[in-house]
C-alpha positions in Angstrom: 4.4 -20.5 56.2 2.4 -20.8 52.8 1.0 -17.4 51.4 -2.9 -17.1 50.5 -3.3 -15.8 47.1 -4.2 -11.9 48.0 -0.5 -12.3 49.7 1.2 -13.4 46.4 -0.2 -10.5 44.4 0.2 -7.9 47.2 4.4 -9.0 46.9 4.2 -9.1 43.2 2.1 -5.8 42.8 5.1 -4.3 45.6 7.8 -5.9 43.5 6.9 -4.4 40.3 6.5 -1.5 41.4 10.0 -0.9 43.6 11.3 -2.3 40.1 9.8 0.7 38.0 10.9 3.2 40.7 14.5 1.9 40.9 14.6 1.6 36.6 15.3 -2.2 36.5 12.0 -2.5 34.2 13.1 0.4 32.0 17.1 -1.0 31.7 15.4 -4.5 30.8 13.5 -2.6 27.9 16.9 -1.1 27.0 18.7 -4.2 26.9 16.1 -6.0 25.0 15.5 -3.2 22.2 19.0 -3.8 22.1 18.9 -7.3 21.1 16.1 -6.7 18.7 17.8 -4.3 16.7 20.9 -6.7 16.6 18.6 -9.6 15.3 16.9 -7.5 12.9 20.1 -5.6 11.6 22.0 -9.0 11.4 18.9 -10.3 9.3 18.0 -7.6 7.0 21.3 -6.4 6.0 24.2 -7.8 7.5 23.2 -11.4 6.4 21.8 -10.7 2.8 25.3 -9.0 2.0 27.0 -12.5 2.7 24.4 -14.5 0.5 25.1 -11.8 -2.4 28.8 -12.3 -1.7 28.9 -15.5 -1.8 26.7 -15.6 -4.9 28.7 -13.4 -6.5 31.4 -16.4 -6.6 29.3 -18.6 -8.6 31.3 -19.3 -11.6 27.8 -19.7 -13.2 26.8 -16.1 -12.9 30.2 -15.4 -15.8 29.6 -19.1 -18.1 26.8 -21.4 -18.9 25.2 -23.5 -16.0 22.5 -23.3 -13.2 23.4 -20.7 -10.1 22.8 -21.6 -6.6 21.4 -18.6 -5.8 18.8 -20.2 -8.6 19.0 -23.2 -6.9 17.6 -21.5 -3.7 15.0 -19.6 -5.0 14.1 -23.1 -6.7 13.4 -24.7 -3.3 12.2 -21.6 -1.0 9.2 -21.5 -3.7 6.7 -24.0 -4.5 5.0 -25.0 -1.0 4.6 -21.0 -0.8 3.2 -21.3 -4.8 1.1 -24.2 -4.4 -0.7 -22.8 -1.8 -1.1 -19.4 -2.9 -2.5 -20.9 -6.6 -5.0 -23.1 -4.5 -6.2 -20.5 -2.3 -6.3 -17.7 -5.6 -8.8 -20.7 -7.3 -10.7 -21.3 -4.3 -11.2 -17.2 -4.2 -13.9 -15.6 -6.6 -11.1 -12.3 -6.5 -10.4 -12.8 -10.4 -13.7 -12.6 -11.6 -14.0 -9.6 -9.8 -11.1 -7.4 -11.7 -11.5 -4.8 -13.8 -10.3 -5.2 -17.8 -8.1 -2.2 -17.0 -6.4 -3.7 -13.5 -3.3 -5.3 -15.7 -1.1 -6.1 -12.5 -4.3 -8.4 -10.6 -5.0 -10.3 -14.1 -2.5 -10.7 -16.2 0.5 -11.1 -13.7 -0.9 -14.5 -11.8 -0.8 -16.5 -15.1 2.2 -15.1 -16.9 4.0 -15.5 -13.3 2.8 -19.0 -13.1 3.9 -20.0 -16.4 7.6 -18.1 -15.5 7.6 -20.6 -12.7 6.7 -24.0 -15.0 9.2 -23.0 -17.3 11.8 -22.8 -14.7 11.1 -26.1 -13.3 11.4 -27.5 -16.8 14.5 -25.7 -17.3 15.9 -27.1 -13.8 14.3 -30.8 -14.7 16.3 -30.8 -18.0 19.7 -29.5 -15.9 19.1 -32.5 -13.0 18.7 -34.8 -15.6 22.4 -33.8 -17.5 23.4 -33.7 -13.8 21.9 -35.4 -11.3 24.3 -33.7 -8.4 23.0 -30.4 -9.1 20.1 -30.9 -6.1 19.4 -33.4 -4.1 15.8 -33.9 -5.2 14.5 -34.4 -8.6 12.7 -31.0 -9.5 9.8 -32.3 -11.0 9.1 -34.3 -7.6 9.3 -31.6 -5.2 7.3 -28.9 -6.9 4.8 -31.3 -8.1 2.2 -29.9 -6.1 2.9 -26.5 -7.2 3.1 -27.4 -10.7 -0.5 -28.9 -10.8 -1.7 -25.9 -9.2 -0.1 -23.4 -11.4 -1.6 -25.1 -14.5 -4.5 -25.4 -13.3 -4.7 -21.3 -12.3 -3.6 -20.7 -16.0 -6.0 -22.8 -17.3 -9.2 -22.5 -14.9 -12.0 -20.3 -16.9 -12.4 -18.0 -13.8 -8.9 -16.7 -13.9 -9.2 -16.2 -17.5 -12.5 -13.8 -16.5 -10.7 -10.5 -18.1 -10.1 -12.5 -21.8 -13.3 -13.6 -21.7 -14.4 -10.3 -21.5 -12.4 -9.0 -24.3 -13.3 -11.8 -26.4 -16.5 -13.8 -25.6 -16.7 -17.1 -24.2 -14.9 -18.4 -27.3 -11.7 -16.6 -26.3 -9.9 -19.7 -26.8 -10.6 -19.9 -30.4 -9.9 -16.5 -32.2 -7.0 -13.9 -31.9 -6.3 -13.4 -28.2 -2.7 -14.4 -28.2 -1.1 -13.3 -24.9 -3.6 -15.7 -22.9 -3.6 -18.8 -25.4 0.0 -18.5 -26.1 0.3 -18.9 -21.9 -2.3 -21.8 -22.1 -0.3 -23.6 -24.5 3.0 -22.8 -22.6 1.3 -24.1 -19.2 -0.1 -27.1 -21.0 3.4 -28.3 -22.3 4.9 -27.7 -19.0 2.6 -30.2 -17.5 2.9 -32.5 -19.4 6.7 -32.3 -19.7 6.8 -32.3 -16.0 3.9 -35.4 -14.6 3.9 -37.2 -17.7 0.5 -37.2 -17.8 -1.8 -36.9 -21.2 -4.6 -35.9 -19.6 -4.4 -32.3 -21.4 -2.5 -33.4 -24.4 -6.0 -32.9 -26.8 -6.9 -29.4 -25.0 -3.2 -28.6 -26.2 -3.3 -30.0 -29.4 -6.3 -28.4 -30.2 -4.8 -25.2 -29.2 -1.9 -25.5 -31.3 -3.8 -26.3 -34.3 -6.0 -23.1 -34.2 -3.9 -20.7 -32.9 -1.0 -21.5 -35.8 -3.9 -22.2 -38.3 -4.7 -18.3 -37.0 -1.5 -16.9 -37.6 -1.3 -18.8 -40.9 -3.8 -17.5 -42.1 -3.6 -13.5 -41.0 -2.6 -11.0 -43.7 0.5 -10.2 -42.1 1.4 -13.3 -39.2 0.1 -11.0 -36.6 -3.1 -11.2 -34.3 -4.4 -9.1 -31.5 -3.6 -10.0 -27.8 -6.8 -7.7 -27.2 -9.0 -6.0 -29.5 -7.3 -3.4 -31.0 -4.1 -4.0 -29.7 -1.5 -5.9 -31.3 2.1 -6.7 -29.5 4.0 -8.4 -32.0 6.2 -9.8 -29.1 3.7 -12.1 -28.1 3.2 -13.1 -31.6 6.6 -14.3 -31.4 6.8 -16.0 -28.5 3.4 -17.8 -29.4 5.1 -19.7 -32.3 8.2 -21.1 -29.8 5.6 -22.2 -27.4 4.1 -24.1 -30.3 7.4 -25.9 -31.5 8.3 -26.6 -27.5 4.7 -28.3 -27.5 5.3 -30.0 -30.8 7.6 -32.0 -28.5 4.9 -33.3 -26.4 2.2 -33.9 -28.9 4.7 -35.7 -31.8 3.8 -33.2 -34.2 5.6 -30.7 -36.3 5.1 -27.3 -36.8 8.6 -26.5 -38.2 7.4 -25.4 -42.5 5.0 -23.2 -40.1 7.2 -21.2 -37.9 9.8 -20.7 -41.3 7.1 -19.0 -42.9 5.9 -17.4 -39.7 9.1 -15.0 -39.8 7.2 -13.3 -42.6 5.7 -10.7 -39.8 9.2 -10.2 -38.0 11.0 -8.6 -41.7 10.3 -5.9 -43.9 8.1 -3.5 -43.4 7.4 -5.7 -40.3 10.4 -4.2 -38.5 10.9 -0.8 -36.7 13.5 2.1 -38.4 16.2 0.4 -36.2 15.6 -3.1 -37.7 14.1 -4.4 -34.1 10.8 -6.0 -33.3 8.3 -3.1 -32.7 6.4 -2.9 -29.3 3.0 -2.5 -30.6 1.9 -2.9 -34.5 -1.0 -2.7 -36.2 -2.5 -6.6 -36.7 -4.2 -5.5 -39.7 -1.4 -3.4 -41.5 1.8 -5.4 -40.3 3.4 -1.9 -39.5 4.6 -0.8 -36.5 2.7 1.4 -34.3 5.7 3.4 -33.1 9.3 2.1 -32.1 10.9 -0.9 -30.1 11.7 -0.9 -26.5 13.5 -2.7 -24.3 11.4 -4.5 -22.3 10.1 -5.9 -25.3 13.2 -6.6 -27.2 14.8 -8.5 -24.1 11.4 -10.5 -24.4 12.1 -11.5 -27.8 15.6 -12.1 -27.0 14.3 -15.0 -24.5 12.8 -17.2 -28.0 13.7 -15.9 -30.9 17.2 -17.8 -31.1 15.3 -21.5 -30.7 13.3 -19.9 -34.1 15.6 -17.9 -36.1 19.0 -18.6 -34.7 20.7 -15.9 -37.6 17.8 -12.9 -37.3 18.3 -13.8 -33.2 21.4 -12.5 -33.1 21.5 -9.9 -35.6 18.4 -8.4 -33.4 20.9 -9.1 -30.0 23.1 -6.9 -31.5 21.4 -4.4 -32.9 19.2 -4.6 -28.8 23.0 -4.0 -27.6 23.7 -1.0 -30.5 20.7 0.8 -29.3 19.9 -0.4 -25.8 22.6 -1.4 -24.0 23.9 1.6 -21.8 26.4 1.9 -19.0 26.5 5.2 -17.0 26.4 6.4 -13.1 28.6 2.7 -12.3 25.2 1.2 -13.7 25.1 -1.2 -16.8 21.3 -2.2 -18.1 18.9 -2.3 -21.1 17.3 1.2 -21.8 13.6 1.1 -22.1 13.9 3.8 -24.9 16.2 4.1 -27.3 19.6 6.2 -26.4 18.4 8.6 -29.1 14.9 9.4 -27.3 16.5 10.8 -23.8 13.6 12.4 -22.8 12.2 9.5 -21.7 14.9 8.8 -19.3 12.1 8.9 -16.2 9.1 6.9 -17.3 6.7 4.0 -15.7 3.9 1.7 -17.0 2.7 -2.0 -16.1 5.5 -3.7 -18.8 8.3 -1.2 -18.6 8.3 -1.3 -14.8 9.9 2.0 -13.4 12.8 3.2 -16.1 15.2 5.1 -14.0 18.0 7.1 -16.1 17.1 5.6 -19.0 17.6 2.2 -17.4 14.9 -0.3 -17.8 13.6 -2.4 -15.1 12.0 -4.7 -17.3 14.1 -4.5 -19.8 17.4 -5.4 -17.7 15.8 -7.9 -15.7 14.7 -10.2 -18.8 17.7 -8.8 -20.5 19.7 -10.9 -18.2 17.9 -13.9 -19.1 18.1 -12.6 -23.0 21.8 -12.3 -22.6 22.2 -16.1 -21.0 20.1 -17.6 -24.0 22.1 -15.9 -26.2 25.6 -16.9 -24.6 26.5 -13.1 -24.0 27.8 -13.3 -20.5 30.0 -10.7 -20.8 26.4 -9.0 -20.3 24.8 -11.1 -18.3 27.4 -11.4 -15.7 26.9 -7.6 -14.5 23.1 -7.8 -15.1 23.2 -10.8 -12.7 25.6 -9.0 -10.2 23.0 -6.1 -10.1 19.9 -8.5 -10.1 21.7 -10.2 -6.9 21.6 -7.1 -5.3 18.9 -5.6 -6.0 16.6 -8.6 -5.2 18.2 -8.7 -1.6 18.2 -12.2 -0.7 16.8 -12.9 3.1 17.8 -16.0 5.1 14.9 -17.5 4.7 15.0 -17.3 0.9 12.3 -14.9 0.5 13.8 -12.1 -2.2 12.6 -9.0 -0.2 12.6 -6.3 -2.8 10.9 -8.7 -5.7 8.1 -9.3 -2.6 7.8 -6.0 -2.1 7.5 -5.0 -5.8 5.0 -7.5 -7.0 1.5 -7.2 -6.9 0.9 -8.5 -2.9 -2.9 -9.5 -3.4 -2.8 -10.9 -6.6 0.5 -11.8 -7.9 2.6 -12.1 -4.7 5.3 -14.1 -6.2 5.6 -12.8 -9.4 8.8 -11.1 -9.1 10.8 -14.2 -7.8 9.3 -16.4 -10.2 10.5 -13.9 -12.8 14.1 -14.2 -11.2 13.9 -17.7 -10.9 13.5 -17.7 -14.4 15.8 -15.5 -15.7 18.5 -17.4 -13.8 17.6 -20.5 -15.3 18.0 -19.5 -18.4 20.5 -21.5 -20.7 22.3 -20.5 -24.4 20.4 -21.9 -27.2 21.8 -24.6 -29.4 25.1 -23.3 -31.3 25.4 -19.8 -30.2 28.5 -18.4 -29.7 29.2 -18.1 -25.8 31.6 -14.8 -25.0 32.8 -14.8 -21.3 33.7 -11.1 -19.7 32.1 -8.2 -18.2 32.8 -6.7 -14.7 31.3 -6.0 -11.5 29.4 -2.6 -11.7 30.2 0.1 -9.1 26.8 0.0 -7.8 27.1 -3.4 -6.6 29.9 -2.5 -4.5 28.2 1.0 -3.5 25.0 -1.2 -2.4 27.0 -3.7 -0.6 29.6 -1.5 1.3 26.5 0.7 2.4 24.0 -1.8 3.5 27.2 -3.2 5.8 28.1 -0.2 7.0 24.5 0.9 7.5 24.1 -2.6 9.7 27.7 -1.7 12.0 26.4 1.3 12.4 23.0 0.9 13.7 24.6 -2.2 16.3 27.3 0.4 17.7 24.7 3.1 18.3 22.6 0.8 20.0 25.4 -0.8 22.0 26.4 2.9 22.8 22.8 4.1 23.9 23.1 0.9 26.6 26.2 2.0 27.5 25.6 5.2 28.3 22.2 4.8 29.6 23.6 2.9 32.3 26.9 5.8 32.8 23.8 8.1 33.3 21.2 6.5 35.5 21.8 8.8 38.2 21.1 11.3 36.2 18.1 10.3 34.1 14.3 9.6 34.7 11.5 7.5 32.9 8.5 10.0 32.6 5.6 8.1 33.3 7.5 4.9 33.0 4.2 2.6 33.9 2.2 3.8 30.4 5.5 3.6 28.8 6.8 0.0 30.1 2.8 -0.9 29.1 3.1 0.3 25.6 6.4 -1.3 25.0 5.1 -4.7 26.2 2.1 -4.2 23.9 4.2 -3.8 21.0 6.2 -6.4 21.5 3.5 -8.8 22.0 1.6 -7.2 19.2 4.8 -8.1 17.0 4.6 -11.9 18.4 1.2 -12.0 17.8 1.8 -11.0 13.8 4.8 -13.4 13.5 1.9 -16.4 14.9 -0.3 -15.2 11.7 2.3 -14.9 9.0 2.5 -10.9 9.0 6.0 -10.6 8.7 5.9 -7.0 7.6 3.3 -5.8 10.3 5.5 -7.2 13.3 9.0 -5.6 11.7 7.1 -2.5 11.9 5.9 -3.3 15.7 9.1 -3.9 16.7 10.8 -0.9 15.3 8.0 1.2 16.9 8.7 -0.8 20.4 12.5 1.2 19.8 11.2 4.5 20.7 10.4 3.3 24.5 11.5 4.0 27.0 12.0 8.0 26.6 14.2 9.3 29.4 15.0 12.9 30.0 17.5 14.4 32.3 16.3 14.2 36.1 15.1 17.9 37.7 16.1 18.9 41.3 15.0 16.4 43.3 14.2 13.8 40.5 17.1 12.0 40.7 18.1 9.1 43.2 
């Protein structure tokens, strides 16, 4: 005989609730917390120590060559870029920064031109070798190319220059933005082949090395009052690499350009100063590592012979290995009071170690062939960028500015990786695997075992102890649980990632038993 509706729920509403009383709801939490905390163990530890492992074999980590681990990163990125850059220049957020909010203005262009030059720099690898992917670069981040140049180059996200400098911040000093201008420009066009911003470039190059030219020392401001001579540098390579593109030749130029990297030019230990004075050519206190690395990046397709000299003298005063660590100080090993230190370029420095510093020092040290340096630095940079399945670098994520630059870290990475030795340096092979890498890699896995045995073991002897054991207001709890857990779904749907781990972990703590009383018990 059929049953009428008020039947079905009558036998569902009793069915629920002899499950509750007998625990068969509260054992099906169990065993599914369980399995949660298996998938997310598996996926946030025990898997990202297998990728680093494996990456850790790349004979391209030790000796010249693109990594897969770069390789990866390479195609996990541009459909996440290309929409992020499209949504940023659809947004009115970057008129809306302050001058002073570094991270939300500077760090979506200079991220975005990180990225174009690591396309170019995989283009030019696929072309020597076709079999290094199985899609030509420039193809399948085309979209995310034309929107990065566009974000560099749209007037809106350049709000915080034109602040400093007028709405003719494209013609005078202001040598951080234009030097990325020029640098996104040249990208472009290396990548698409199109000329449809070959006269904005070349009009850019003209009167920014007509600028330097003509300064009393070969320094300008990046903002007023505020000279990094670093930038300076890196200006004139981006205006030879676009020479490239616009058939022109700014070669007499960037010989006499070295004029501001000598002399009196130089800090005590011969290095290029952080910050100088534009007007006086002097330094305006000493190197530091993050900026030194930076150099380190260009200087050798200028100056091959003052590139390494300043290598070296980066390693002599710099390069430190202590506590199974090996890095770039931020400060030189003479100035160990500022062993604990943090600001927008330096990153966190951590016993002297640099985050900044080592992280472009490992790109410094590829350019430069010194793998015996780079092959640690990369080891630790594996490591400490923790590598999901999905491709996503969790700790350069988490790191980077989430609202603004949200990709900034792995486009730094990405970067850095792809980083090749200049014409005719000297390539020297070596180094070893730093102690911390294997401290971080045995303790993630044995963190992972032993979060899946306790759980396993809390099953286990939940179910040894039913008898003895009660669900305190096991309704509200079982109702909780399933919110969580659909909460968690729910955040997945939306792309909150972050928001369901946390609603999942929370969805753990239920249910809470406690041992039965007289009479509680079965």
């Amino acid at each position: 005989m059929k049953k009428t509706l008020p039947g079905l729920i009558h036998h569902a509403s009793d069915t629920l609730r002899s499950a509750l009383q007998n625990g068969r709801v509260s054992n099906t939490i169990l065993y599914v917390n369980a399995g949660i905390l298996v998938v997310l163990v598996a996926y946030f530890l025990l898997a990202p120590v297998g990728i680093i492992v494996s990456d850790l074999s790349d004979p391209h980590i030790r000796e010249p060559g693109i990594p897969g681990s770069a390789v990866r990163l390479f195609y996990n990125l541009p459909p996440h870029y290309a929409e992020w850059a499209r949504e940023r220049l659809k947004s009115d957020r970057a008129a809306a920064l302050s001058t002073d909010d570094i991270s939300g203005t500077e760090w979506p262009i200079f991220g975005s031109v990180f990225y174009l030059w690591s396309v170019v720099s995989l283009q030019e690898a696929w072309e020597r070798d076709p079999s290094l992917m199985d899609v030509e670069p420039k193809k399948y981040a085309r979209e995310a190319v034309e929107a990065a140049t566009r974000l560099v180059t749209d007037p809106e996200q350049a709000s915080w220059v034109r602040e400093h400098w007028g709405e003719d911040y494209l013609r005078r000093e202001n040598v951080f933005y234009r030097m990325l201008f020029i640098a996104a420009l040249t990208c472009h066009a290396r990548l698409t082949g199109s000329k449809e911003n070959l006269e904005r470039l070349r009009e850019q190059v003209e009167g920014l090395s007509a600028e330097i030219e003509k300064s009393p020392h070969g320094l300008l401001n990046d903002y007023p009052g505020q000279c990094y001579p670093a930038d300076v540098l890196v200006a004139i390579a981006c205006i030879r690499r676009a020479d490239r593109m616009l058939g022109t030749d700014h070669s007499d130029f960037a010989e006499r350009a070295i004029r501001a990297f000598q002399g009196d030019g130089l800090d005590e230990r011969g290095l290029v100063p952080y910050a100088a004075g534009a007007s006086s050519g002097r330094p305006l206190g000493p190197s530091r590592g993050c900026a030194n690395s930076y150099v380190s990046l260009f200087a050798p397709e200028l100056w091959p012979e003052e590139a390494r000299k300043w290598y070296e003298l980066h390693e002599k005063h710099f390069w430190q290995e202590r506590w199974g660590a090996v890095g770039f100080r931020e400060f030189p090993a003479d100035m160990e009071d500022r062993d604990w230190y943090i600001d927008v370029d330096a990153g966190p420095v951590m016993m002297g170690f640099g985050v900044a510093a080592s992280a472009f020092g490992t790109g410094a040290a590829r350019v430069n062939g010194r793998f015996d340096h780079a092959y640690p630095l990369t080891a630790e940079m594996l490591v400490a960028s923790w590598p999901l399945p999905d491709g996503t670098l969790a700790m350069p994520r988490l790191l980077s500015n989430a609202t603004d630059a949200p990709y900034l870290g792995e486009a730094a990475i990405l970067y850095c990786l792809t980083r090749m030795p200049a014409d005719r340096v000297e390539v020297q092979k070596g180094g070893e695997l730093p102690a911390v890498v294997y401290l971080a890699l045995f303790m993630a896995s044995g963190a992972g075992i032993f979060l899946i045995a306790l759980s396993l073991l809390q099953v286990r002897r939940a179910r040894r102890r039913q008898e003895n054991l009660v669900v305190p207001h096991v309704r509200f709890q079982s109702a909780l649980w399933l919110g969580l857990l659909l909460g968690a779904i729910g955040c997945l749907l939306v792309c909150r990632p972050a928001m369901a781990i946390l609603l999942l972990l929370a969805a753990q703590l239920f249910p809470r038993s406690r041992p039965a009383r007289n009479g509680e018990a079965e």
